[in-house]
C-alpha positions in Angstrom: 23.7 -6.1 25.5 24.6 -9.3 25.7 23.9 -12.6 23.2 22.1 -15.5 24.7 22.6 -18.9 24.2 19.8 -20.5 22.3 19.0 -19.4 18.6 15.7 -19.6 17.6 14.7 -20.9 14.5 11.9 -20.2 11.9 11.0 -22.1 9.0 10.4 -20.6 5.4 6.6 -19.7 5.5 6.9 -21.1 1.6 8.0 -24.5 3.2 5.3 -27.2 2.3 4.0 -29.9 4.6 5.8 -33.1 2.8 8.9 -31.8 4.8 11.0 -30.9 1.1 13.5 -28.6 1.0 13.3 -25.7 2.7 15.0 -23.1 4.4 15.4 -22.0 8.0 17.0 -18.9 9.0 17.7 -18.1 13.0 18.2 -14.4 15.2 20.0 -14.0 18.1 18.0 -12.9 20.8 20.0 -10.5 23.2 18.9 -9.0 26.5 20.0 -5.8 28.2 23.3 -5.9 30.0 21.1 -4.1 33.1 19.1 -6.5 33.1 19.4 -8.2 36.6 19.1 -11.7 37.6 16.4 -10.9 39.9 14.4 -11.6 37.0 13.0 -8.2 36.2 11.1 -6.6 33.6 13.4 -6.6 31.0 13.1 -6.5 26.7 15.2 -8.9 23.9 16.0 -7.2 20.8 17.3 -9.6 17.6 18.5 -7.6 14.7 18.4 -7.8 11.2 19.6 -6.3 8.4 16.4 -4.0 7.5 14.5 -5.0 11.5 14.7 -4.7 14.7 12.6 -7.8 16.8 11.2 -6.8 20.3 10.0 -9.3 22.5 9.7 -9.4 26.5 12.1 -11.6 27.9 9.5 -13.7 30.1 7.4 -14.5 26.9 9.9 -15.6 24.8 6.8 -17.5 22.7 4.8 -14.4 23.1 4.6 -11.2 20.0 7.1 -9.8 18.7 7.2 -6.3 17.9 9.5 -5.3 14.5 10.6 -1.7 13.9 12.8 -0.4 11.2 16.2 0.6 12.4 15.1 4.3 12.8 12.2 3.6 14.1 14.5 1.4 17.0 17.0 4.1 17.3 14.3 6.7 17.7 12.3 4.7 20.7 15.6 4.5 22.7 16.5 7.4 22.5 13.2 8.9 24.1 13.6 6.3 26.3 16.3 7.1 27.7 15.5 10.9 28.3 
C-alpha cells in the first residue's frame, strides 16, 4: 500500500464550540498498491494503534468501518483465498 497525500483531521469530540483548546489528531489514509488508475473499486485502510479504518476510496466523506487488528488481519486473509 501506498500513503496518500492529504491527512485528514478530526477534532476532539470533548472540543467545545467557543473554539478553546482542543486537540486534533490525523490518519493516513492509504490505498492498495493494485489499485489502478482507471479509477476502480478500490478500499483505504488508516491504522491505529488498537484500529483498523475502512473506507471506500470514492467516498472519502462516506462511513468508515473500524476493526480491531485481528479482526483486519482475519478479513484479508479470507479475502485473499
Amino acid at each position: 500500500m501506498r500513503a496518500t497525500t492529504a491527512l485528514k483531521w478530526f477534532k476532539s469530540s470533548y472540543s467545545g464550540s467557543e473554539g478553546g483548546q482542543c486537540l486534533e489528531v490525523a490518519v493516513a489514509w492509504r490505498k492498495s498498491s493494485y489499485s489502478g488508475s482507471d479509477g476502480g473499486q478500490c478500499v483505504e485502510v488508516a491504522t491505529c494503534t488498537d484500529t483498523v479504518h475502512v473506507r471506500d476510496s470514492k467516498v472519502q466523506d462516506g462511513p468508515v468501518l473500524d476493526l480491531a487488528p485481528a479482526s483486519w488481519a482475519q478479513l484479508t486473509g479470507w479475502v485473499s483465498r
